[in-house]
C-alpha positions as YAML, in Angstrom:
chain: A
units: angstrom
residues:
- id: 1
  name: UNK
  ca: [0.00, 0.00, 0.00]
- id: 2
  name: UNK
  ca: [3.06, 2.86, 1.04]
- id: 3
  name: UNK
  ca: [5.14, 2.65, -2.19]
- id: 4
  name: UNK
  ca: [8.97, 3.86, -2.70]
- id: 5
  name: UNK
  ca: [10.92, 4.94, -5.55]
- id: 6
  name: UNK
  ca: [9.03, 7.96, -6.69]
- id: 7
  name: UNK
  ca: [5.01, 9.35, -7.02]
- id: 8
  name: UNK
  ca: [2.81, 6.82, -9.05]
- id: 9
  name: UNK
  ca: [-0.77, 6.90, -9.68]
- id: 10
  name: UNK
  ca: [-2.36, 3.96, -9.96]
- id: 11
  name: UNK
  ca: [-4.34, 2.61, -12.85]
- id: 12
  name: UNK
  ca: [-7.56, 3.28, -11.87]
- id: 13
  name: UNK
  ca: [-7.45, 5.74, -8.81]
- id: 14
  name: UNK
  ca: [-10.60, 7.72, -7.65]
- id: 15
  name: UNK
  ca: [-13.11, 4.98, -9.08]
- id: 16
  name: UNK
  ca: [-11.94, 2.24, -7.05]
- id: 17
  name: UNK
  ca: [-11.63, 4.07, -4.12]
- id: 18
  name: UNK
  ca: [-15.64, 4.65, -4.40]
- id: 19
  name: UNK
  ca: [-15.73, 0.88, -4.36]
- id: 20
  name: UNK
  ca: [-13.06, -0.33, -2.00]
- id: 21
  name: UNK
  ca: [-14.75, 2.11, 1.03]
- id: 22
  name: UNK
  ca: [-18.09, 0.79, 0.21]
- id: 23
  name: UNK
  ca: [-17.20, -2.64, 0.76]
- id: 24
  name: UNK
  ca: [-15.97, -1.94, 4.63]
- id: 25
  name: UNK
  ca: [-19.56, -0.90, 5.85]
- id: 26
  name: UNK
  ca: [-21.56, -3.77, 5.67]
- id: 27
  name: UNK
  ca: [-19.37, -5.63, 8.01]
- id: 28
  name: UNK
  ca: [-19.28, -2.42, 10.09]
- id: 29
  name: UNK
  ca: [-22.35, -0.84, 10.89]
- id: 30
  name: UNK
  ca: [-25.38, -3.65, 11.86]
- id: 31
  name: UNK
  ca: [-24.04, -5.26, 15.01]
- id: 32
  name: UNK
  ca: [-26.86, -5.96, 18.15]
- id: 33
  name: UNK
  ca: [-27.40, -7.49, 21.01]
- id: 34
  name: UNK
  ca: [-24.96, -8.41, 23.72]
- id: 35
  name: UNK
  ca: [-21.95, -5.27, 23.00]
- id: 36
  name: UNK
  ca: [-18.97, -8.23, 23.76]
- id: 37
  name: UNK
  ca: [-20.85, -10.13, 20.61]
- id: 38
  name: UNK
  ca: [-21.45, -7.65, 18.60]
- id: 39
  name: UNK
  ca: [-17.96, -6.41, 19.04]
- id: 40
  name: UNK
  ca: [-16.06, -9.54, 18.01]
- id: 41
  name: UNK
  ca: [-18.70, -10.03, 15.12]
- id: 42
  name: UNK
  ca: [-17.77, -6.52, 13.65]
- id: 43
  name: UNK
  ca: [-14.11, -7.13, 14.31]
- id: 44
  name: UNK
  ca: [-13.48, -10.74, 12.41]
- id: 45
  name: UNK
  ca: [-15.92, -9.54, 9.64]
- id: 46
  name: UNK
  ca: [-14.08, -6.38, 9.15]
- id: 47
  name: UNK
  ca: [-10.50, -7.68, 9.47]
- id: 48
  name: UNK
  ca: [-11.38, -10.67, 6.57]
- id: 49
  name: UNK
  ca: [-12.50, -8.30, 4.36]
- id: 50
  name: UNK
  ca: [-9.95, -5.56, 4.41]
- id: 51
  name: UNK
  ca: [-7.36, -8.89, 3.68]
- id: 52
  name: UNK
  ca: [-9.57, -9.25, 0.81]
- id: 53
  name: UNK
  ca: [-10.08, -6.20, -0.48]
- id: 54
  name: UNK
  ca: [-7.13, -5.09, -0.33]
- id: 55
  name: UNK
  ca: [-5.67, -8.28, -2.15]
- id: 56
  name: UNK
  ca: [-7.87, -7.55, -5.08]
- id: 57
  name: UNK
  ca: [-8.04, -3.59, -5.32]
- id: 58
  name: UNK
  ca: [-4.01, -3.09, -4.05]
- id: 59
  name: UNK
  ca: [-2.91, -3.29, -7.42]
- id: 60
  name: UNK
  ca: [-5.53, -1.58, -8.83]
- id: 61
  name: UNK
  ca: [-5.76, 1.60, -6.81]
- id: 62
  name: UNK
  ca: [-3.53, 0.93, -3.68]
- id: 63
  name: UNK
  ca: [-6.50, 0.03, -1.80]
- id: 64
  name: UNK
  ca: [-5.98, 2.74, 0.50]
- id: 65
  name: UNK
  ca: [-9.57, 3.19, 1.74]
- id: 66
  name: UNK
  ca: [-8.53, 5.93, 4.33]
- id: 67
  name: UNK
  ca: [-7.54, 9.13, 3.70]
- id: 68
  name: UNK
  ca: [-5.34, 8.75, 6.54]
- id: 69
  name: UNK
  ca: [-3.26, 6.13, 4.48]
- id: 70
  name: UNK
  ca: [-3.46, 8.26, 1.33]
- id: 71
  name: UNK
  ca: [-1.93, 11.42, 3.13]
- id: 72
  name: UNK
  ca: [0.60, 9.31, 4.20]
- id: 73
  name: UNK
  ca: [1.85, 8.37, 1.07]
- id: 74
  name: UNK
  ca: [1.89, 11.30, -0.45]
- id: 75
  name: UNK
  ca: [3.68, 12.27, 2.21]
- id: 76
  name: UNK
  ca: [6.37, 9.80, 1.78]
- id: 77
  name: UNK
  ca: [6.11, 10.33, -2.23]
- id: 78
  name: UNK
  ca: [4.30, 7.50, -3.27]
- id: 79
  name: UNK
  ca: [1.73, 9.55, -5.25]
- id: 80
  name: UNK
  ca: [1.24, 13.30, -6.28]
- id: 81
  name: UNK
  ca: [-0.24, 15.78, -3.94]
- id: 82
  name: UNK
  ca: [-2.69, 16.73, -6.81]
- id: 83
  name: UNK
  ca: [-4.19, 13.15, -6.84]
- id: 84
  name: UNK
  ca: [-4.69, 13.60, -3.01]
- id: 85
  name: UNK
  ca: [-8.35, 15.55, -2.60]
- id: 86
  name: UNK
  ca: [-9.70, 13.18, -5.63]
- id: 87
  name: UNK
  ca: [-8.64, 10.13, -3.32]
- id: 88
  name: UNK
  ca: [-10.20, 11.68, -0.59]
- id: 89
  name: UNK
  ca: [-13.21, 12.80, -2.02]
- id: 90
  name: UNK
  ca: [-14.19, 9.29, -3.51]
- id: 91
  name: UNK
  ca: [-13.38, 7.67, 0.32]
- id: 92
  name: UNK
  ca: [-16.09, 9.93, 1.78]
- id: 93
  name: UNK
  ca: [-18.10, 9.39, -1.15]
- id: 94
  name: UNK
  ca: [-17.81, 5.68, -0.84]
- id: 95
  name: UNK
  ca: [-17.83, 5.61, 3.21]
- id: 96
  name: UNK
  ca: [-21.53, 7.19, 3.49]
- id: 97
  name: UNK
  ca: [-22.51, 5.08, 0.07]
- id: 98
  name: UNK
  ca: [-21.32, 1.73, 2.57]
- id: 99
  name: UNK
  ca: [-23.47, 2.93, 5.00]
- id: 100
  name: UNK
  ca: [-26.32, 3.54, 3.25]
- id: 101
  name: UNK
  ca: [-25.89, 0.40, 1.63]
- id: 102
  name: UNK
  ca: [-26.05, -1.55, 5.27]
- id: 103
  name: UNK
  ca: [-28.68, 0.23, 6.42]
- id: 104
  name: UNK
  ca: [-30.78, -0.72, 3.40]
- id: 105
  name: UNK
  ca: [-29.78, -4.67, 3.79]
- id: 106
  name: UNK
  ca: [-30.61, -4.49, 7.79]
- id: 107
  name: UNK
  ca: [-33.86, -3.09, 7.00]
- id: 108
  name: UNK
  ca: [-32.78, 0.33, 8.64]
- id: 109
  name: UNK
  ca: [-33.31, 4.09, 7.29]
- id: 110
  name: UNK
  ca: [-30.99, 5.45, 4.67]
- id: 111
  name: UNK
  ca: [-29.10, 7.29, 7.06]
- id: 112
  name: UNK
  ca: [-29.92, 7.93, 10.72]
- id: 113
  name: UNK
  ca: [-27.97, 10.11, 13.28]
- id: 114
  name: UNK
  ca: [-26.32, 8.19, 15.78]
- id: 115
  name: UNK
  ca: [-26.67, 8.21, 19.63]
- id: 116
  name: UNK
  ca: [-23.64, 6.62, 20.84]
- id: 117
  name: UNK
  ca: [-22.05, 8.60, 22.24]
- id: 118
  name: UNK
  ca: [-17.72, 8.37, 21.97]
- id: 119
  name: UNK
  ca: [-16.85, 11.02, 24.07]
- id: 120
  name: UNK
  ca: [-13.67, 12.05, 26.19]
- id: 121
  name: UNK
  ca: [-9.96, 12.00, 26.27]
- id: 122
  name: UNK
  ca: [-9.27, 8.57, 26.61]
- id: 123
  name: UNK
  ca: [-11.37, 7.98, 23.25]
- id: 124
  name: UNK
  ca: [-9.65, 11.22, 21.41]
- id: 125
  name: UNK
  ca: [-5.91, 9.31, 22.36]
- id: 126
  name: UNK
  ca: [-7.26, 6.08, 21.39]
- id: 127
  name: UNK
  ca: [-7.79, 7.15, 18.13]
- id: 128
  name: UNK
  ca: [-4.73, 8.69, 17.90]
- id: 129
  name: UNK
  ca: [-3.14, 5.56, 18.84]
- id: 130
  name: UNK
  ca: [-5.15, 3.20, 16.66]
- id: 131
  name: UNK
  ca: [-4.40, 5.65, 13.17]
- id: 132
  name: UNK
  ca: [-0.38, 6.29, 14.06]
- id: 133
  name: UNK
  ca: [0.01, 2.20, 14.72]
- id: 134
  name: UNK
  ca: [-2.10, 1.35, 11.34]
- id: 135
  name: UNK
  ca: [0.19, 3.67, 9.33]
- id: 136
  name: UNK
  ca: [3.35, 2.25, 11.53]
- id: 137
  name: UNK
  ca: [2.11, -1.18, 10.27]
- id: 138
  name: UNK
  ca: [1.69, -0.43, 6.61]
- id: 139
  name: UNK
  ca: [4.64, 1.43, 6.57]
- id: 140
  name: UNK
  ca: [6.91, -0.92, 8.07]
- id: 141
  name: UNK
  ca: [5.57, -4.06, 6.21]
- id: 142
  name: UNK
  ca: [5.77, -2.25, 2.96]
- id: 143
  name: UNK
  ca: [9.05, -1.94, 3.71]
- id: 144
  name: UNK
  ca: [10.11, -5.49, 4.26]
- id: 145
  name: UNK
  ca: [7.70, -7.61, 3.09]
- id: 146
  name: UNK
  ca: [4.88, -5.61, 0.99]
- id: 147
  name: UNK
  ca: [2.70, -9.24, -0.52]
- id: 148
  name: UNK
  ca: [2.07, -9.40, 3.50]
- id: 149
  name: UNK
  ca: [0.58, -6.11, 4.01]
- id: 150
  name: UNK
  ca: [-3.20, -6.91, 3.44]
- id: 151
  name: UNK
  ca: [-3.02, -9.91, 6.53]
- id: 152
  name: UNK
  ca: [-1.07, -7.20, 8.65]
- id: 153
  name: UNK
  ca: [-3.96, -4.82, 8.15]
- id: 154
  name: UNK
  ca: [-6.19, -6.83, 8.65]
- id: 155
  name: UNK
  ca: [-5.09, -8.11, 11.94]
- id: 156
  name: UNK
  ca: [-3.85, -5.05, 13.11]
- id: 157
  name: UNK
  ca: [-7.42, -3.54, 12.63]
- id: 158
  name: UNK
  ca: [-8.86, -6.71, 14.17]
- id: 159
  name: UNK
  ca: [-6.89, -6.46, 17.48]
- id: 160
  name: UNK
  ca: [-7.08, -2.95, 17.38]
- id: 161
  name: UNK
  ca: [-10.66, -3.13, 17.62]
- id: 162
  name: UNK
  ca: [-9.90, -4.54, 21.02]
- id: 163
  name: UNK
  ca: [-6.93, -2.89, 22.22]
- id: 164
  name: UNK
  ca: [-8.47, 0.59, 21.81]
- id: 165
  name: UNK
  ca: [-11.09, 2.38, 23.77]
- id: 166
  name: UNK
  ca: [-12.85, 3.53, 20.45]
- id: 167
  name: UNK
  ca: [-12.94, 0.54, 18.81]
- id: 168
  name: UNK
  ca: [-10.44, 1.72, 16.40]
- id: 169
  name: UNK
  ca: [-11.75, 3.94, 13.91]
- id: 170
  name: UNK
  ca: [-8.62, 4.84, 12.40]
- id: 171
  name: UNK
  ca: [-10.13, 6.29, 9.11]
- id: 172
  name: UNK
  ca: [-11.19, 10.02, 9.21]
- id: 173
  name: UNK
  ca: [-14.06, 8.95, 5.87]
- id: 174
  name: UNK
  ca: [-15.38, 6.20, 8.00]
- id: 175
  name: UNK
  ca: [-15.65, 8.21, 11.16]
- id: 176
  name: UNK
  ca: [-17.83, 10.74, 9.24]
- id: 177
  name: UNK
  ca: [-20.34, 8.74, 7.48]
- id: 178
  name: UNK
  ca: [-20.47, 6.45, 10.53]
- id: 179
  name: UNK
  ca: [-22.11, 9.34, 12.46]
- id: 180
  name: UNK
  ca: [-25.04, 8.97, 10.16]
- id: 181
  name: UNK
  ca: [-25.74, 5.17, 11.55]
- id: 182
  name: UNK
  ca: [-27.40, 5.02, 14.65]
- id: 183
  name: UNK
  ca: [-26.14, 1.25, 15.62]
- id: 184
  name: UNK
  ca: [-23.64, -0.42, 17.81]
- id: 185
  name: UNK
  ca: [-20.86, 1.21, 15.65]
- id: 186
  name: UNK
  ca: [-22.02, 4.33, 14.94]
- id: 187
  name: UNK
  ca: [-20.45, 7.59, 16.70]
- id: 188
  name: UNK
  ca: [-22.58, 10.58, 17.91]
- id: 189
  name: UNK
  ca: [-22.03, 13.79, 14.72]
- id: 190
  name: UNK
  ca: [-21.06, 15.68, 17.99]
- id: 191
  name: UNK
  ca: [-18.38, 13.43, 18.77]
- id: 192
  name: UNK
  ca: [-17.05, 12.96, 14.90]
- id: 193
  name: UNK
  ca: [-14.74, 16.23, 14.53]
- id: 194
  name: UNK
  ca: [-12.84, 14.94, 17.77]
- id: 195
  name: UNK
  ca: [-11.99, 11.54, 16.14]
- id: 196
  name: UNK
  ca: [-11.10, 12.90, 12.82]
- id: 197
  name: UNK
  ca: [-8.90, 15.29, 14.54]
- id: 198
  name: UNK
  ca: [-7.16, 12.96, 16.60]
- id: 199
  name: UNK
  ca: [-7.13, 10.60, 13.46]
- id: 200
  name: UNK
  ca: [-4.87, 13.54, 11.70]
- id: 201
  name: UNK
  ca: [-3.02, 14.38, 14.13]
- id: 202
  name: UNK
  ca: [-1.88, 10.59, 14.43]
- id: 203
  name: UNK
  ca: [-1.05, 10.64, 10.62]
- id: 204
  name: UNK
  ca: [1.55, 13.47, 11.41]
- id: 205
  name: UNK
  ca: [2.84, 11.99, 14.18]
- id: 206
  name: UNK
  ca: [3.58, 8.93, 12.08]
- id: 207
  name: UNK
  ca: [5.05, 10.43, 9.83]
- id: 208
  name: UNK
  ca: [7.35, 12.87, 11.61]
- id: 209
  name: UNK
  ca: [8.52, 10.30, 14.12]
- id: 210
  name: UNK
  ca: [9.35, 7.66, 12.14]
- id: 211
  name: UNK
  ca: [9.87, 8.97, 8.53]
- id: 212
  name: UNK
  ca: [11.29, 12.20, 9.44]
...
């Protein structure tokens, strides 16, 4: 996913993008009953199918899904800065497509402001946490053994899940259209700006502390 040796754009960038971040919602956004359950039934679905996805789309698009990942890279020249709001752009487009999408399959409205409530420091530095160890992760793989990158993901996001207070958000796209799901993984709109923030400002940190 983090390239070297020079920008690249991908064959077929923005387009994909749409597509990739649509697939992620379904396994994200319909969970009930017991929250222990539900949690570990979001977390396995979602950690299979970013493996999958980003098996099949990687060398399409570079599967980033996150504009997190995709300010990274450009970051570390691995694509043009003037590709970068385009490959934003089509994340959010495709993260609040995936959620309507789920919400039609579970029988739910279209879109529906959450009430969960994610509020608080210790859910701010989770997500800082959870976004500066997922770029640590795809950074460092790329770096020594790039075909393994989409299992790393995938089980970093899967423990992650776990290991974080906020379940591990990690994607500033997500974190925005998931405000507009009122289920177990939705997030309050009042509490959204705080994540994405946090999100960004472990994208930074990433990238200043460990690729200078």
């Amino acid at each position: 996913m983090i390239r070297r040796g020079g920008p690249r754009r991908p064959k077929k960038s923005p387009a994909c993008q749409i597509s990739n971040t649509i697939e992620i919602h379904p396994n994200r956004d319909v969970s009930g009953g017991n929250g222990a359950i539900a949690l570990l039934a979001n977390t396995l679905a979602t950690g299979a199918t970013l493996v999958a996805l980003i098996l099949v789309f990687g060398p399409i698009s570079g599967a980033h899904l996150n504009p997190a990942v995709t300010l990274a890279q450009a970051w570390q020249r691995g694509m043009y800065w003037r590709h970068v709001p385009s490959y934003i752009a089509a994340q959010c487009l495709g993260a609040f497509a995936g959620v309507a999408s789920a919400q039609v399959m579970f029988g739910e409205p279209l879109f529906s402001s959450s009430e969960h409530s994610r509020a608080g420091g210790a859910q701010f530095f989770s997500e800082f946490v959870a976004t500066f160890g997922l770029l640590a992760v795809i950074s460092g793989c790329s770096r020594v053994r790039p075909p393994a990158v989409s299992f790393a993901v995938g089980a970093y996001i899967t423990g992650a899940d776990w290991f974080t207070a906020s379940t591990s958000f990690a994607n500033p796209a997500v974190t925005l259209a998931r405000s507009w799901t009122n289920t177990f993984a939705g997030i309050r709109p009042v509490d959204a700006p705080a994540f994405t923030v946090a999100q960004l400002i472990g994208t930074v940190a990433e990238h200043r502390s460990l690729h200078g």
